[in-house]
Structure formats: C-alpha cells, structure tokens
C-alpha positions in Angstrom: 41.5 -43.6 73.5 37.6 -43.8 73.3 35.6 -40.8 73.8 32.2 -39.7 74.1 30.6 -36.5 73.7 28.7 -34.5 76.3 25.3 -35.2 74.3 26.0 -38.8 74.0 26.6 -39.3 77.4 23.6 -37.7 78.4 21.3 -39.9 76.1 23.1 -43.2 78.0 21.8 -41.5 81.4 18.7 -40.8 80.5 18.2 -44.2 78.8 19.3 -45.3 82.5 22.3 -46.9 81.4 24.9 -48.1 84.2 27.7 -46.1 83.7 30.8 -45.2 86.1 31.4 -42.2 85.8 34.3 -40.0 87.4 34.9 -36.1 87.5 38.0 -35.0 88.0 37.7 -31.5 88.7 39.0 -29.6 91.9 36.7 -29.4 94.4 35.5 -25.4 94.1 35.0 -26.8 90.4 32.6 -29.7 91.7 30.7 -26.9 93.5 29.5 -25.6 90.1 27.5 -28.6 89.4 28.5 -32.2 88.5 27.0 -34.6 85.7 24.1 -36.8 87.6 25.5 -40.5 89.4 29.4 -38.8 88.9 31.5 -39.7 91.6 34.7 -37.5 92.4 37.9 -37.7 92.3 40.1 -34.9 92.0 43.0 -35.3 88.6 46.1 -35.2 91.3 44.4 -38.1 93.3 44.0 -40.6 90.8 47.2 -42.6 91.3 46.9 -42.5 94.6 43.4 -43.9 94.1 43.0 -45.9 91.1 43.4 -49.7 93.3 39.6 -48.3 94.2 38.9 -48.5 90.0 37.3 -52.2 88.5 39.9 -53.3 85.9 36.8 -54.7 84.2 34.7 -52.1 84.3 34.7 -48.8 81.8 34.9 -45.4 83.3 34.0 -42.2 81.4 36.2 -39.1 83.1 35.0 -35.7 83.2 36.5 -32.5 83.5 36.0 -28.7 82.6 37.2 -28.9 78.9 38.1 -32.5 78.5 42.1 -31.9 78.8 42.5 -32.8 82.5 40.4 -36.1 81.7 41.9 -36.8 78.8 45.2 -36.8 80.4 43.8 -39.5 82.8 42.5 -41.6 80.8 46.1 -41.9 79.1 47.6 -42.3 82.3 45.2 -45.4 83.3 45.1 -47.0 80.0 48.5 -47.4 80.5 47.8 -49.1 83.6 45.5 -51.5 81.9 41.8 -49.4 82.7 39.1 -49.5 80.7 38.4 -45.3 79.6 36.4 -43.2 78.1 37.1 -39.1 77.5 34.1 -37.1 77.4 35.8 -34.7 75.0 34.4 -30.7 75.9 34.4 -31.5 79.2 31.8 -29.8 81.4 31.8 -26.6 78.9 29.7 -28.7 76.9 27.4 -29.9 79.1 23.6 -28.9 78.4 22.2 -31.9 80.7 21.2 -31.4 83.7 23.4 -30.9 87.2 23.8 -32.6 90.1 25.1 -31.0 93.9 25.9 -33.9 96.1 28.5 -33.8 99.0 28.4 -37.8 98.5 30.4 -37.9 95.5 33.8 -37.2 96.8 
C-alpha cells in the first residue's frame, strides 16, 4: 500500500496539485477541522459508497492517526482502487484546516 505523509501531502496542495482526497473520520471528528478540498466519507460508509469512487483515479484517505484509513485503503485495494494512506493521520497535520458542511 502507498502512503504519504502529512507534510508531503500538504506540499502537493499547495503546489495545487489535483488530488482526491477522502476523510474518513466520524462526523463530530470532521467538526475539528478537515485537510483543504477533502471530501467525507465516514470509514463504516465506504462499502456502501465506493460505486461513487473512479477506479482510475488515486485517492489519498485520511483519518485521526492513519489506522482507520489505512484499513480502507486495504479494503479497496482489494477491490481494485487506486490508494494512498496518509500515515499519522490528522495528529500529524500542521497545514492548514478547512470547515465546510459541503464535504459530506
């Protein structure tokens, strides 16, 4: 499985990369702040809701520590999804933080 670190990541946004990326946190965890141009999708909603993922496209997940993302990017790579785990999660994150509504 690929990963990326939280410092990484933030150099491809702010070299205005275009990246999908998905946070996976619960919802009073979202309220706390989300990576900019994340979209969410709570962890126990992602088989539910991966037909809505790009086979072709590569999504970096997101979660508090990097446990809860890591564990969905095994689950989709198994399904054939391009993933990448930013490893730390949102303990790691120094960038800065985004409140939208929008993203769920």
């Amino acid at each position: 499985m690929k990963v990326i670190t939280p410092d990484e990541l933030e150099v491809k946004i702010e070299k205005g990369e275009k990246l999908h990326i998905i946070d996976v946190r619960e919802p009073e965890e979202i309220a706390e702040g989300m990576v900019p141009g994340a979209k969410h999708i709570p962890m126990m909603q992602i088989p539910e809701r991966m037909t809505e993922l790009d086979k072709d496209k590569e999504y970096i997940f997101i979660c508090r520590s990097g446990n809860r993302s890591g564990q969905v990017c095994g689950f989709l790579e198994g399904h054939g999804y391009k993933v990448v785990n930013m490893i730390g999660g949102m303990l790691e994150w120094t960038g800065e933080l985004e409140w939208n509504e929008q993203n769920s």
